[in-house]
MARKOLLO-168908 format. One record per residue (C-alpha): residue number from 1; x, y, z. Coordinates in Angstrom, 1 decimal, always signed. Example, Ala and Ser with C-alpha at 12.3 -4.5 7.8 and 13.67 -1.06 7.14 Angstrom:
<node k="1" u="+12.3" v="-4.5" w="+7.8"/>
<node k="2" u="+13.7" v="-1.1" w="+7.1"/>
END
This chain:
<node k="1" u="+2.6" v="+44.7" w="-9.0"/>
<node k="2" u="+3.6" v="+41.4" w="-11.0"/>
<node k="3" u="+6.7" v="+43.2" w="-11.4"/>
<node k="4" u="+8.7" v="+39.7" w="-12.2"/>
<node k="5" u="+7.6" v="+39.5" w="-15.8"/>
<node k="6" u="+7.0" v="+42.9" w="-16.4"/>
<node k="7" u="+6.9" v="+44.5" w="-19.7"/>
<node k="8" u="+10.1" v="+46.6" w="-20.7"/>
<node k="9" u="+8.5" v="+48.9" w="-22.8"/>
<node k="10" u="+8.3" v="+52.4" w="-21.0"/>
<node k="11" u="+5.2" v="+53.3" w="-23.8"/>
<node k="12" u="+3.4" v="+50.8" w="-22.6"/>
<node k="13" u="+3.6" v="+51.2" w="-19.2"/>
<node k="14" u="+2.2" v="+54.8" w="-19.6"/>
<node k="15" u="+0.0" v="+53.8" w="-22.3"/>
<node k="16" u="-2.0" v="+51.3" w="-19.6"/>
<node k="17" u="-1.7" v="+54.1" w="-17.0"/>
<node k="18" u="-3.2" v="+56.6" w="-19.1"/>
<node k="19" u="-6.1" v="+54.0" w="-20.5"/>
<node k="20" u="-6.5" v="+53.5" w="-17.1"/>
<node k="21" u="-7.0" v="+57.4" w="-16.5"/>
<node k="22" u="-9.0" v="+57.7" w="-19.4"/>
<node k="23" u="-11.9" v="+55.1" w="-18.2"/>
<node k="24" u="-12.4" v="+56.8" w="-14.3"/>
<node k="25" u="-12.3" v="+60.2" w="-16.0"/>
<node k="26" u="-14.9" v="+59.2" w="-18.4"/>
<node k="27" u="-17.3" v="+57.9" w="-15.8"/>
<node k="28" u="-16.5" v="+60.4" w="-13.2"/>
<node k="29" u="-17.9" v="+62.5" w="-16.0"/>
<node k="30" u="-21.1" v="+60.1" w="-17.3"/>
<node k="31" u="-21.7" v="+60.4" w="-13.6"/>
<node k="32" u="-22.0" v="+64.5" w="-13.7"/>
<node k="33" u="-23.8" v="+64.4" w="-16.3"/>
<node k="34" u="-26.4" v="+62.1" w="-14.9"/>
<node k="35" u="-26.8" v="+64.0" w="-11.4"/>
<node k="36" u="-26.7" v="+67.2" w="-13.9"/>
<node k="37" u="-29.9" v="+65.6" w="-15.8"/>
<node k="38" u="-28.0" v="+66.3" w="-18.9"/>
<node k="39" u="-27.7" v="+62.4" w="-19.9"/>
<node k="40" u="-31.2" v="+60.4" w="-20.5"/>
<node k="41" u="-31.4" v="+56.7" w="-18.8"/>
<node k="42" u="-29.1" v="+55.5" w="-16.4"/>
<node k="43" u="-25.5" v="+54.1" w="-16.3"/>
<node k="44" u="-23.6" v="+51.6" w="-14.8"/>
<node k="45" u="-20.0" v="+52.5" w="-13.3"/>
<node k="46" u="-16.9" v="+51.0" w="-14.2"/>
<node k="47" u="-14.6" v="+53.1" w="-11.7"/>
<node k="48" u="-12.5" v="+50.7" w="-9.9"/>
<node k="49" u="-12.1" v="+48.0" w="-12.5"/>
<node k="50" u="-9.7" v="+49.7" w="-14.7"/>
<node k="51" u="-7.1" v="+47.0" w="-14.2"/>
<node k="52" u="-9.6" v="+44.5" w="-15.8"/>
<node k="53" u="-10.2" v="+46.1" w="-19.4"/>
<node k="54" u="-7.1" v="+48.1" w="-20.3"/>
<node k="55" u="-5.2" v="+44.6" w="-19.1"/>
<node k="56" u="-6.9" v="+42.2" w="-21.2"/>
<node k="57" u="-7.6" v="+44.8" w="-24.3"/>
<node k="58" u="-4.1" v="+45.8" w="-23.8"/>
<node k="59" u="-3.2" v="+42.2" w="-25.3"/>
<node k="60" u="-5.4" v="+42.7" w="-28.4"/>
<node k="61" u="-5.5" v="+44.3" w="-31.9"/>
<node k="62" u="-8.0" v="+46.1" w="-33.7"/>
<node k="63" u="-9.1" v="+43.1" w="-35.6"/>
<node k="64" u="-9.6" v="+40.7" w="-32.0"/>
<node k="65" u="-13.2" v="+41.2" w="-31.5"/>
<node k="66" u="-15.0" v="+42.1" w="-27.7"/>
<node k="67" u="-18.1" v="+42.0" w="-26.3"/>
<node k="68" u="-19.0" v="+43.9" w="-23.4"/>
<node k="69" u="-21.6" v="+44.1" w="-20.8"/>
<node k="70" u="-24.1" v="+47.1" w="-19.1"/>
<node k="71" u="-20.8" v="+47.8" w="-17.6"/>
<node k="72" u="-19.1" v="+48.2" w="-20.6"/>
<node k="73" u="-17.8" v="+52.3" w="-20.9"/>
<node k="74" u="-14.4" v="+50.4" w="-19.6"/>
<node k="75" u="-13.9" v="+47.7" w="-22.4"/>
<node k="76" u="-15.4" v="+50.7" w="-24.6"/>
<node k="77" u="-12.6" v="+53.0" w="-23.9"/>
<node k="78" u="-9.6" v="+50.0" w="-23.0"/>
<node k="79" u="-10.1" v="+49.1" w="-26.9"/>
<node k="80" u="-9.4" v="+52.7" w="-28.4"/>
<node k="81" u="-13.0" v="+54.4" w="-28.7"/>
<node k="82" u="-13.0" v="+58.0" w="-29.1"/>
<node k="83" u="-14.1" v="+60.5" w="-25.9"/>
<node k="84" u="-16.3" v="+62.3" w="-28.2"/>
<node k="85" u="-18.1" v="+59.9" w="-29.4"/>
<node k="86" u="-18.6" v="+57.9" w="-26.6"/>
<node k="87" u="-20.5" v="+60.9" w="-25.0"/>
<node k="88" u="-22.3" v="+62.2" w="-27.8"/>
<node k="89" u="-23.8" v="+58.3" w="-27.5"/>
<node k="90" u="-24.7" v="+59.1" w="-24.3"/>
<node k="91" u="-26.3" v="+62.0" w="-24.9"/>
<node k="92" u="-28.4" v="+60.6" w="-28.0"/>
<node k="93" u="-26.7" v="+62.4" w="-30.8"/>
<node k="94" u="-26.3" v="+61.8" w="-34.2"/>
<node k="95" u="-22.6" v="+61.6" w="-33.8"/>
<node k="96" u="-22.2" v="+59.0" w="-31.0"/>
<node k="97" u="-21.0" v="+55.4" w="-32.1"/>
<node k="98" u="-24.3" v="+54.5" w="-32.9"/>
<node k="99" u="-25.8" v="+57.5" w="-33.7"/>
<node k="100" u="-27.1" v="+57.9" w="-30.4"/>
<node k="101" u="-29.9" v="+55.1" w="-30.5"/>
<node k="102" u="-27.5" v="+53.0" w="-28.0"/>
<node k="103" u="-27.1" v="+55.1" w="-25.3"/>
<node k="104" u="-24.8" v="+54.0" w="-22.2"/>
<node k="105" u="-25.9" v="+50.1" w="-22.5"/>
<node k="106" u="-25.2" v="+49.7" w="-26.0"/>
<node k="107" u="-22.2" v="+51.5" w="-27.2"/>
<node k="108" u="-20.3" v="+49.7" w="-30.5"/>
<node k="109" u="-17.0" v="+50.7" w="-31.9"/>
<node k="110" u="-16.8" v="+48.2" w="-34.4"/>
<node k="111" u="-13.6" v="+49.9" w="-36.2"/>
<node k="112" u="-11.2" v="+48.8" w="-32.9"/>
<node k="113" u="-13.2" v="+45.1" w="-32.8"/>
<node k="114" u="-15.5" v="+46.1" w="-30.3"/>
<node k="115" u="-19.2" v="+44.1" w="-31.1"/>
<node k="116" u="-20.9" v="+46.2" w="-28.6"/>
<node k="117" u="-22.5" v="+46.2" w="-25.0"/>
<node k="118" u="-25.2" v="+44.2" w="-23.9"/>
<node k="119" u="-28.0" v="+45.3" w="-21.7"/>
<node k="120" u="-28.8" v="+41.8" w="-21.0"/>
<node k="121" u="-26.7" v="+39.9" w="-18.6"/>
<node k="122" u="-24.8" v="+37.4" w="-20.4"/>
<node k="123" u="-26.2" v="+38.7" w="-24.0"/>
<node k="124" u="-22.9" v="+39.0" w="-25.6"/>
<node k="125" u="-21.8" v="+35.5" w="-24.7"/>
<node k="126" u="-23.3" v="+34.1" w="-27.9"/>
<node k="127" u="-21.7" v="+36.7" w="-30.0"/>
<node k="128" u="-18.4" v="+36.8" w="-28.4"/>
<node k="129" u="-18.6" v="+33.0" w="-29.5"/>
<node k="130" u="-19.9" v="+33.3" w="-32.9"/>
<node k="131" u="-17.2" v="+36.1" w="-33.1"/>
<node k="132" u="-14.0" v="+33.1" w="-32.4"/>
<node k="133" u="-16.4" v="+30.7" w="-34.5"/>
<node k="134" u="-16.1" v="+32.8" w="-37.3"/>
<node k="135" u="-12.9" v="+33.7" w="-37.0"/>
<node k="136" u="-11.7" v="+30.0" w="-37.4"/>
<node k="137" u="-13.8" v="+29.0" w="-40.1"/>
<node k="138" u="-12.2" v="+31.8" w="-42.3"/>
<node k="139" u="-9.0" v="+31.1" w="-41.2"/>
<node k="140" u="-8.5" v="+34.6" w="-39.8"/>
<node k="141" u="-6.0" v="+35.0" w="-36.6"/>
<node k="142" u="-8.3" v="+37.0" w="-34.5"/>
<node k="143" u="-9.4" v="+36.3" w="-30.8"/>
<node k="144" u="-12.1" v="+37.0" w="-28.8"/>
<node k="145" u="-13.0" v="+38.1" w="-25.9"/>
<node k="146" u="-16.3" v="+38.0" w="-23.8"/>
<node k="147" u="-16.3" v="+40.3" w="-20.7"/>
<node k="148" u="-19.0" v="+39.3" w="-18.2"/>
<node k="149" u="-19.6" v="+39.7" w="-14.5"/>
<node k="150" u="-20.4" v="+37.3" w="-11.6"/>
<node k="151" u="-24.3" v="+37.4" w="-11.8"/>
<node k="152" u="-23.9" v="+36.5" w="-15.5"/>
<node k="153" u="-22.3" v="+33.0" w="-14.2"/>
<node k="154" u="-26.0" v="+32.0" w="-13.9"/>
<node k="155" u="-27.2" v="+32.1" w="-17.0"/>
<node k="156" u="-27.7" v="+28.8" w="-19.3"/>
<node k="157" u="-26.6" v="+30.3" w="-22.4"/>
<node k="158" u="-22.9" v="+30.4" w="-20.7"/>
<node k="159" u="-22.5" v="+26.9" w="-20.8"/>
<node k="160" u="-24.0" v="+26.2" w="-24.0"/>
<node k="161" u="-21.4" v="+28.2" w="-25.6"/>
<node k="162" u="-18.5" v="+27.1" w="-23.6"/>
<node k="163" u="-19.4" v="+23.4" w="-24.2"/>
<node k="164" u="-19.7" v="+24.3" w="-28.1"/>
<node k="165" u="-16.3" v="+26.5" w="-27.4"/>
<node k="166" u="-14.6" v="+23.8" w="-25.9"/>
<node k="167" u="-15.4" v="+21.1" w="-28.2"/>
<node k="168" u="-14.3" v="+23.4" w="-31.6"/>
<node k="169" u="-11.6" v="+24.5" w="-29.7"/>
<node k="170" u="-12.5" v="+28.1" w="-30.2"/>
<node k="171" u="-10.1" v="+30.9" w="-29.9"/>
<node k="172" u="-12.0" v="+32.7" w="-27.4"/>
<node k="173" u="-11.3" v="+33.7" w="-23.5"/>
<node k="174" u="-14.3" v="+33.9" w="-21.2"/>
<node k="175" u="-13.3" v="+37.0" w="-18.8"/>
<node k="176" u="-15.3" v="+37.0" w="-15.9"/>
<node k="177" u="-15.6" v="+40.7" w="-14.0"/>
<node k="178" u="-16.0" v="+39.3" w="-10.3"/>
<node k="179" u="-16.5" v="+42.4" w="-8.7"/>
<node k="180" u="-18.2" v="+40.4" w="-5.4"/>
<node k="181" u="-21.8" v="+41.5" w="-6.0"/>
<node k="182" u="-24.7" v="+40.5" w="-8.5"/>
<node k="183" u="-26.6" v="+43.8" w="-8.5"/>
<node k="184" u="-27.4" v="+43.9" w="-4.8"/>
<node k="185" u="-26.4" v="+40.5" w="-3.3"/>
<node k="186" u="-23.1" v="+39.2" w="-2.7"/>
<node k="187" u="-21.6" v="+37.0" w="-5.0"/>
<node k="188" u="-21.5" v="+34.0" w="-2.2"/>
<node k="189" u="-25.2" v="+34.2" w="-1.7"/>
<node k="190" u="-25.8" v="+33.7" w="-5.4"/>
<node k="191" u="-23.1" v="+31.3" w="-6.8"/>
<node k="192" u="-22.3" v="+27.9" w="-5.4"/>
<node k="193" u="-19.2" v="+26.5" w="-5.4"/>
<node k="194" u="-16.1" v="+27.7" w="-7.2"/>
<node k="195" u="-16.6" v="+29.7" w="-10.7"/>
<node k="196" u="-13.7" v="+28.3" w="-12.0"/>
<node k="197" u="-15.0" v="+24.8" w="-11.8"/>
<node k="198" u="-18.0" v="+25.6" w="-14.2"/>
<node k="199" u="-15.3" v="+26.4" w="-16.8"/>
<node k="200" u="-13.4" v="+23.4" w="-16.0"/>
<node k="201" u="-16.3" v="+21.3" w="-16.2"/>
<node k="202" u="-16.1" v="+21.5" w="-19.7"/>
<node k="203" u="-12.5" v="+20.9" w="-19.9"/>
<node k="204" u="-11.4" v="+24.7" w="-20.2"/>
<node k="205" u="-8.3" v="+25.8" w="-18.5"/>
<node k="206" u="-9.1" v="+28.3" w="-16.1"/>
<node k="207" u="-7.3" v="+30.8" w="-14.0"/>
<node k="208" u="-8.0" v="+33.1" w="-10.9"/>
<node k="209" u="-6.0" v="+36.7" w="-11.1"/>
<node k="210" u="-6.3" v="+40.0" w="-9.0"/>
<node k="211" u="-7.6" v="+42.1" w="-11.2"/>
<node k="212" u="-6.5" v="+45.2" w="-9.4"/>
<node k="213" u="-3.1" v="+44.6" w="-10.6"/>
<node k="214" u="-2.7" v="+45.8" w="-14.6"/>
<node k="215" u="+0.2" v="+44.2" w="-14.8"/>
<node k="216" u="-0.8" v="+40.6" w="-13.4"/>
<node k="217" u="-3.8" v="+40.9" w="-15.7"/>
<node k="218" u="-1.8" v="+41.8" w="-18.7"/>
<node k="219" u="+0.9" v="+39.0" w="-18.5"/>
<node k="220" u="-2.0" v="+36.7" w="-18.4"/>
<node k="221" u="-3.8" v="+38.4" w="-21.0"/>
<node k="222" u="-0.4" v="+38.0" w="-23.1"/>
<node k="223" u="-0.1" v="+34.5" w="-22.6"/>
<node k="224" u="-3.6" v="+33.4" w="-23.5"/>
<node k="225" u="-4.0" v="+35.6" w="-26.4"/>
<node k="226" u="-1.0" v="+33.9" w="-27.7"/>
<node k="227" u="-2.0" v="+30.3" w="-27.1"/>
<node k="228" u="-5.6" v="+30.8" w="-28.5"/>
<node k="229" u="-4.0" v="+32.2" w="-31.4"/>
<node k="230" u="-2.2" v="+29.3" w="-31.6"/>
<node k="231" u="-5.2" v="+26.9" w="-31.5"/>
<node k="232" u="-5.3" v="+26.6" w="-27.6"/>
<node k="233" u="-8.2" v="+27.3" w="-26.7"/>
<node k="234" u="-10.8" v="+28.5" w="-25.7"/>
<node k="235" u="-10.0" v="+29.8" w="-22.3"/>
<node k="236" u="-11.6" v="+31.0" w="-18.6"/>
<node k="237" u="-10.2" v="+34.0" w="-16.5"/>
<node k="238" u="-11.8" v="+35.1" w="-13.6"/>
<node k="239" u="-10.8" v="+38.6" w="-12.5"/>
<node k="240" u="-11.2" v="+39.7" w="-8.5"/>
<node k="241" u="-12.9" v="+43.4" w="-8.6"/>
<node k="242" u="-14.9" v="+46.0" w="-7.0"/>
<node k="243" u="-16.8" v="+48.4" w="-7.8"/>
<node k="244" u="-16.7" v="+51.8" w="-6.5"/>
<node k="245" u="-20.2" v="+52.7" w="-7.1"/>
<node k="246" u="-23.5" v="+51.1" w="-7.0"/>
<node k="247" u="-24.8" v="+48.6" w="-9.3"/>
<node k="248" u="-26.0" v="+52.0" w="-11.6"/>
<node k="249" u="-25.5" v="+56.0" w="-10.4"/>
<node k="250" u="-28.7" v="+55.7" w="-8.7"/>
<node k="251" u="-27.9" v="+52.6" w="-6.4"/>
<node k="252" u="-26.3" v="+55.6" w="-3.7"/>
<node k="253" u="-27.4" v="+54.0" w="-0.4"/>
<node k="254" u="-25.3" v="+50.8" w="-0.3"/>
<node k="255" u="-25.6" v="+50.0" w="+3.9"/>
<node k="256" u="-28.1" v="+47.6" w="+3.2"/>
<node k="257" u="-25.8" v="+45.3" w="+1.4"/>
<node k="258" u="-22.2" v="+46.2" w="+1.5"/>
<node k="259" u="-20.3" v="+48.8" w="+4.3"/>
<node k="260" u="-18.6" v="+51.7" w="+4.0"/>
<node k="261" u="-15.5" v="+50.1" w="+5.6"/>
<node k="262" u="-15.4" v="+47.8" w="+3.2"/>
<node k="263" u="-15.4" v="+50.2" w="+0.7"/>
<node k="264" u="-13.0" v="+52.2" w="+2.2"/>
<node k="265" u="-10.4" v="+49.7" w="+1.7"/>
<node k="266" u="-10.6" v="+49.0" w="-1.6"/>
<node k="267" u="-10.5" v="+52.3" w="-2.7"/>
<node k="268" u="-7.8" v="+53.8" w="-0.3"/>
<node k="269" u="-5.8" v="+50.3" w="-0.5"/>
<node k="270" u="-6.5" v="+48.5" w="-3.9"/>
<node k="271" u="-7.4" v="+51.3" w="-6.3"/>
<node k="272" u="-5.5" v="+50.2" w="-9.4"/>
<node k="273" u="-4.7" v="+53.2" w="-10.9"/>
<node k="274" u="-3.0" v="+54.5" w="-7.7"/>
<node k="275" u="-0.8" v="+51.9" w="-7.2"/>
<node k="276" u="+0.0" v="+51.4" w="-10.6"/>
<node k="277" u="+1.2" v="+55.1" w="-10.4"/>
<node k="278" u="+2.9" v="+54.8" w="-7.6"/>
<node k="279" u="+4.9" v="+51.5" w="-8.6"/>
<node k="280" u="+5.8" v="+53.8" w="-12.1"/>
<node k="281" u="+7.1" v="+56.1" w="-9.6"/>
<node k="282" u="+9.2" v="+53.7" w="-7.6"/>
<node k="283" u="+10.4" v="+52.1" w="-10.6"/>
<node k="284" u="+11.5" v="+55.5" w="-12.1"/>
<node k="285" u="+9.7" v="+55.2" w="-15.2"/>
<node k="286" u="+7.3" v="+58.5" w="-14.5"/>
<node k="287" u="+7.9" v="+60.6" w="-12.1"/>
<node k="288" u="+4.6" v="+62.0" w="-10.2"/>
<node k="289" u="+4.8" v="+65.2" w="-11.9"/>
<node k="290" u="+4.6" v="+63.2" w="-15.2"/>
<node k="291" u="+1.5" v="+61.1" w="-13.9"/>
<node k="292" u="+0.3" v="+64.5" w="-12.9"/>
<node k="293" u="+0.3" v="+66.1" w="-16.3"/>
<node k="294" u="-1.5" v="+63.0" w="-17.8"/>
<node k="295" u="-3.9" v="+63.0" w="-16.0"/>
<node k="296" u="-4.7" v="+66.7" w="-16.4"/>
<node k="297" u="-4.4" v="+65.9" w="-20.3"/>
<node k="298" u="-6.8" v="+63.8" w="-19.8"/>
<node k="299" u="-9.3" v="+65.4" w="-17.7"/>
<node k="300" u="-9.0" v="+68.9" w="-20.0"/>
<node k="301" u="-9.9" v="+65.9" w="-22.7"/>
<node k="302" u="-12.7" v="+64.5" w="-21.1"/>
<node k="303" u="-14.4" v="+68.3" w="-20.3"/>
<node k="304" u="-13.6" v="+69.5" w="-24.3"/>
<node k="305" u="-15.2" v="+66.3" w="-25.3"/>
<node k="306" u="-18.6" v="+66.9" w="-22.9"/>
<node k="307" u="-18.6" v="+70.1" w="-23.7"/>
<node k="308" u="-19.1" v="+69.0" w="-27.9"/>
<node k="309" u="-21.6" v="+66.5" w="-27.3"/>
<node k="310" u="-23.7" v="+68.9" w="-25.3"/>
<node k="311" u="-23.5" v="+71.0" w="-28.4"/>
<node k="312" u="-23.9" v="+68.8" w="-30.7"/>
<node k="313" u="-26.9" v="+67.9" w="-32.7"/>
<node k="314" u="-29.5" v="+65.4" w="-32.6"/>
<node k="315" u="-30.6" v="+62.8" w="-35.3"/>
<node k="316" u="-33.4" v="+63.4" w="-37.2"/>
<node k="317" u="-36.6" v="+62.0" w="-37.1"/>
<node k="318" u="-36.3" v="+60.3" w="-39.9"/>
<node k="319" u="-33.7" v="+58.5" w="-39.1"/>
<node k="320" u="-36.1" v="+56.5" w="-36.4"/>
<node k="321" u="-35.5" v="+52.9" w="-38.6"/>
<node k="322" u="-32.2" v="+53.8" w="-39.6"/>
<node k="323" u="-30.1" v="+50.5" w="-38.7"/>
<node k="324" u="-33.4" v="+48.9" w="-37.1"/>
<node k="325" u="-34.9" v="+47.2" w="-40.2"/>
<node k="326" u="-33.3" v="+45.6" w="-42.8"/>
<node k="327" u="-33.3" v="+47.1" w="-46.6"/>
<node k="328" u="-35.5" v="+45.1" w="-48.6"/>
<node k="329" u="-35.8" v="+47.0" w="-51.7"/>
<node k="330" u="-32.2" v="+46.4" w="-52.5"/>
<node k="331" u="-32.9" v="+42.6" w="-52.8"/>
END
């Protein structure tokens, strides 16, 4: 843990721990209710990358804007959106962020800044800019952030926005999620050279963090939030990852393209939430009976809030163009 600039704050250590919680208990759950052929479609798991969303969103406000990625029930829940309505979304009911027309890929909480996933890889890049854009033409104070993963380092549209970023001086940070695989392939077989570089290309400071450790993540989180507030920057992280899982719940037999060893490892030696747990224990700010009881909080939670969206209703039919076509007759 980057325990030499650690934050003081005993509330905020527990508050990251229980973010942290909150995000594998929700997928642990989205993954149930797949293999239960509750939820419709597929999703794609964020267990393993906790450290990554609840240590950048835990540097934001309500009014900083993110945009997230097919991955994105992490940066969903890191920002401050609701169990229940995050699975009623999932489940296609009226109730879920966006009325359950969204579904796993395209969950929204715009009331805690969050623009929304994108099912397509790199999608939000645009947005996230046009977000910090915005923001500086109105003279508002916000920042944003665009949450992306490695394969999304190949896309054109990244470096059309950082090269408009860079030359506005945009308050916006680039996060990339570089959980060493693009779907299938590893991350070497599909990006040359260093990912860094492509950011400093453009004249963007860049920087390289474990993104297994919360607090490491956070203190750089801190720092660059600040500075882009300030009229810094905009700026590039890139975060090293894993995913537990596959690419989505049905991607189960990996051996072709990663081993279980290897797996093994990151879950019994880097899982962030473990060790983050551990070093509040060592540190005597929660004792393990205290981590205990929040996570059961949390899992008693997750199960009430499962248990209301399976209940609850579904849109009506009528309600098909609802937020799909734009109101002309009130021109």
């Amino acid at each position: 843990m980057a325990a030499a600039r650690r934050k003081t704050n005993t509330e905020d250590y527990l508050r990251m721990y229980s973010q942290m919680v909150r995000i594998r208990t929700f997928e642990d759950n989205a993954n149930q209710l797949y293999l239960s052929a509750k939820m419709p479609g597929l999703t794609h798991m964020y267990s393993g990358e906790e450290a990554v969303a609840v240590g950048i969103c835990e540097a934001l406000t309500d009014d900083d804007k993110i945009t997230s990625t097919h991955r994105g029930h992490g940066h969903c829940v890191a920002k401050g959106a609701d169990f229940r309505q995050m699975f009623c979304e999932l489940l296609g009911k009226a109730e879920g962020y966006c009325r359950g027309k969204g579904g796993s890929m395209h969950i929204a909480d715009q009331s805690h800044g969050n623009l929304g996933a994108n099912a397509i890889v790199g999608g939000s890049m645009g947005i996230a800019t046009g977000a910090a854009l915005s923001a500086k033409r109105l003279g508002r104070n916000d920042v944003a952030v665009c949450f992306f993963g490695d394969g999304a380092t190949a896309q054109g549209l990244m470096y059309e926005v950082m090269n408009m970023a860079a030359l506005w001086k945009l308050p916006v940070i680039y996060a990339c999620e570089n959980n060493g695989y693009s779907e299938y392939t590893a991350t070497a077989e599909i990006a040359a050279g260093s990912i860094l570089k492509r950011a400093e290309a453009f004249g963007i400071e860049a920087h390289q963090v474990d993104g297994q450790d919360v607090l490491a993540v956070n203190d750089l989180a801190q720092k660059l939030v600040a500075r882009a507030r300030n009229g810094e920057g905009p700026f590039f992280i890139e975060l090293l990852t894993y995913r537990y899982h596959g690419h989505h719940v049905g991607d189960i037999n990996r051996d072709y393209y990663r081993t279980k060893e290897e797996e093994t490892i990151w879950k019994e030696k880097r899982d962030p939430i473990v060790n983050f747990g551990a070093w509040l224990a060592k540190e005597g700010i929660a004792s393990e009976e205290e981590l205990k009881t929040i996570r059961d909080d949390i899992r008693a939670d997750a199960e009430a809030a499962v248990a209301y969206a399976l209940d609850a209703p579904y849109p009506p039919g009528s309600e098909v163009t609802m937020h799909v076509f734009a109101d002309n007759d009130a021109a």
